[in-house]
C-alpha positions as CSV (number, residue, x, y, z in Angstrom):
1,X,-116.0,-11.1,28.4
2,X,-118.4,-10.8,31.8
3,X,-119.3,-7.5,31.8
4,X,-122.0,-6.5,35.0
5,X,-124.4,-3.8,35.5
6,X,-124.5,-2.9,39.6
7,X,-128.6,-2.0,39.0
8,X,-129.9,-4.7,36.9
9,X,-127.4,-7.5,37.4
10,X,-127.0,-8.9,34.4
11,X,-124.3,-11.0,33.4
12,X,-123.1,-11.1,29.9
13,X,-121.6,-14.6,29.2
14,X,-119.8,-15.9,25.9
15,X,-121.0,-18.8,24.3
16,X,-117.6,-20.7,25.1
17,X,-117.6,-20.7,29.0
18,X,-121.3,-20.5,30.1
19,X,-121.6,-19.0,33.6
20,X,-124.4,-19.7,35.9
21,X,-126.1,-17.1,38.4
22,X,-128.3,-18.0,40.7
23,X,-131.1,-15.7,41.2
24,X,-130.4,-14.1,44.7
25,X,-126.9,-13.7,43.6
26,X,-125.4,-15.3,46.9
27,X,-123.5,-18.0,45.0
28,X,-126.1,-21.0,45.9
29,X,-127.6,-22.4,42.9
30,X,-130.2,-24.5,42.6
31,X,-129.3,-28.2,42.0
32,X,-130.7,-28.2,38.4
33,X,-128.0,-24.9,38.0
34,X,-125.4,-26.8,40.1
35,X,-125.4,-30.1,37.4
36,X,-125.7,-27.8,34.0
37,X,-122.5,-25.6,35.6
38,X,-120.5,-29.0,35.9
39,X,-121.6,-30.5,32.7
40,X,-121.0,-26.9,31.2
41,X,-124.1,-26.0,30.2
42,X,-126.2,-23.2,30.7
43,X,-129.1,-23.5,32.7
44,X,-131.3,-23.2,29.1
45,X,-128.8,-25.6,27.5
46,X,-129.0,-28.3,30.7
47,X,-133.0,-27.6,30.4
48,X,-133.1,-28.6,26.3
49,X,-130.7,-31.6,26.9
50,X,-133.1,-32.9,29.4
51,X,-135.8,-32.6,27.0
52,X,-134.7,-33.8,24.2
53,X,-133.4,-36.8,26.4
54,X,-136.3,-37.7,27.9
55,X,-138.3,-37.0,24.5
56,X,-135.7,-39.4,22.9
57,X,-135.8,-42.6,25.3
58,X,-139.4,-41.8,26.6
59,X,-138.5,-41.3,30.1
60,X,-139.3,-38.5,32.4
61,X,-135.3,-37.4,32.9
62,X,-133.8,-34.6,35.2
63,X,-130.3,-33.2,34.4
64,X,-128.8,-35.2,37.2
65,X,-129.5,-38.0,34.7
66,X,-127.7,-36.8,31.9
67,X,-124.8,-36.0,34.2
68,X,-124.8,-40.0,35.6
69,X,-125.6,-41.1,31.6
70,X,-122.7,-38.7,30.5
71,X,-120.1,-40.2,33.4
72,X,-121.0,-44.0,32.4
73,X,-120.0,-42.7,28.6
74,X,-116.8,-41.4,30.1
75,X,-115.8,-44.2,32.7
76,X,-116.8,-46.6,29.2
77,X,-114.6,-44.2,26.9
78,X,-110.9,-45.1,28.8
79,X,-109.5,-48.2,26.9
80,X,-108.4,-49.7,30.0
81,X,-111.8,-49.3,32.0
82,X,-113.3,-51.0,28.6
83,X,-111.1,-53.8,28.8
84,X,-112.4,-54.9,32.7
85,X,-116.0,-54.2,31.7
86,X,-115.5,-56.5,28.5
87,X,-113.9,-59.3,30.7
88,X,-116.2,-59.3,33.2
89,X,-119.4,-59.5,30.5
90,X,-117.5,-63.2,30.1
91,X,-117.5,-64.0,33.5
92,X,-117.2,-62.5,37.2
93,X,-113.3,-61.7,37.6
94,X,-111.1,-61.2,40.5
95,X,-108.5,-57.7,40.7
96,X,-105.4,-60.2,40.4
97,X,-107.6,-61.7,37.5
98,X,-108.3,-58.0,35.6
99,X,-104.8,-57.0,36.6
100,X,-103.2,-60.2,34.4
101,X,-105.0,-60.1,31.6
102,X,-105.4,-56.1,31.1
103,X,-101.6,-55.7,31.8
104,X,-102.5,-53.1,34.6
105,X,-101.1,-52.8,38.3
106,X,-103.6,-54.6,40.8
107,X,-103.8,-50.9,42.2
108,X,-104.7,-49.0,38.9
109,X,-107.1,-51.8,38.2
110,X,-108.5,-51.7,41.3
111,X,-108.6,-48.0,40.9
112,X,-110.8,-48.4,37.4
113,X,-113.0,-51.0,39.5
114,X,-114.1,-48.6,42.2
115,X,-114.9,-46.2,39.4
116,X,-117.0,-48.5,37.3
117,X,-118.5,-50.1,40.9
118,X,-119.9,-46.6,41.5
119,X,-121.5,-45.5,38.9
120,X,-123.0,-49.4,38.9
121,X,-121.2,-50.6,35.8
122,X,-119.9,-53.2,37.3
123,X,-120.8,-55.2,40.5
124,X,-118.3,-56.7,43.3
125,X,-119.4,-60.0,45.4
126,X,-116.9,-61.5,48.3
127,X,-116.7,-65.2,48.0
128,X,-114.4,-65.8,50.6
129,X,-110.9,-64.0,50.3
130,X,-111.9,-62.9,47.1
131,X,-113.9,-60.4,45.5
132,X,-115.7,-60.9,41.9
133,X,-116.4,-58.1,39.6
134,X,-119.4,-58.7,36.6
135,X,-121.5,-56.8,35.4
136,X,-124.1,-55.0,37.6
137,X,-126.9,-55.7,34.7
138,X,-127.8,-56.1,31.2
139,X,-127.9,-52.9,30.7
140,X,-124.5,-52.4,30.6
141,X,-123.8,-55.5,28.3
142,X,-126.1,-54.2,26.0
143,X,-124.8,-50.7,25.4
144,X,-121.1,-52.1,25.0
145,X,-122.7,-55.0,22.6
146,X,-124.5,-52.4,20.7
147,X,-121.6,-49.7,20.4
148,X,-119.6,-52.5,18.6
149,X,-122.4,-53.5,16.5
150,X,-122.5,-49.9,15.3
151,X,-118.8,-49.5,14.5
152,X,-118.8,-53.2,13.0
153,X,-121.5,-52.1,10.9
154,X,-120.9,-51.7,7.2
């Protein structure tokens, strides 16, 4: 329940939905409050992600980092989307190609590609009429080679 005082302007907020106030209460936030509110964090929930992050991998993080770590998670956690990344780890791939053998409309694949093309999962390349899809780096092979390692794993 948000409950606010007129003098002070506080804002109560319940654990479950985390609300985000910018200081000059005119509804602009700062960018760091901008990327906890859509990740739903607070703001001191968004600041100890981003240190235990960067404490974690050794690198110097920002929040906007967990938000484009937390999307590649997502874009990797749709079946379909896993299928095309796992294809093109084999070898670059036309749509018509990832369409075939995922089962998938050219359109919905070609939907999935855009998604995993911007968040730089994958990589596109025109060789003539056609465009290839592989991977955009190692990176990305090696998470998805190391996520089934783990659930392989006895």
């Amino acid at each position: 329940m948000l409950q606010s005082k007129a003098k002070s302007r506080k804002v109560e907020v319940t654990p479950a939905r985390p609300v985000v106030v910018s200081a000059n209460n005119d509804g602009d936030g700062c960018q760091e409050c901008d990327t906890a509110a859509r990740l739903g964090l607070s703001t001191e929930q968004g600041e100890a992600v981003t240190r235990d992050a960067s404490r974690a991998t050794g690198h110097n993080l920002s929040l906007p980092d967990i938000e484009a770590a937390a999307k590649i998670f997502a874009l990797l956690g749709d079946a379909g989307r896993l299928q095309l990344v796992l294809r093109c780890m084999e070898k670059p791939q036309t749509v018509g190609e990832l369409a075939e053998a995922s089962g998938m409309s050219q359109s919905l694949t070609s939907h999935h590609l855009r998604q995993l093309r911007d968040q730089r999962i994958l990589a596109s390349e025109r060789n003539g009429r056609h465009i290839f899809y592989q991977i955009d780096d190692e990176h990305i092979s090696c998470v998805v080679r190391d996520v089934f390692a783990h659930v392989t794993h006895d």
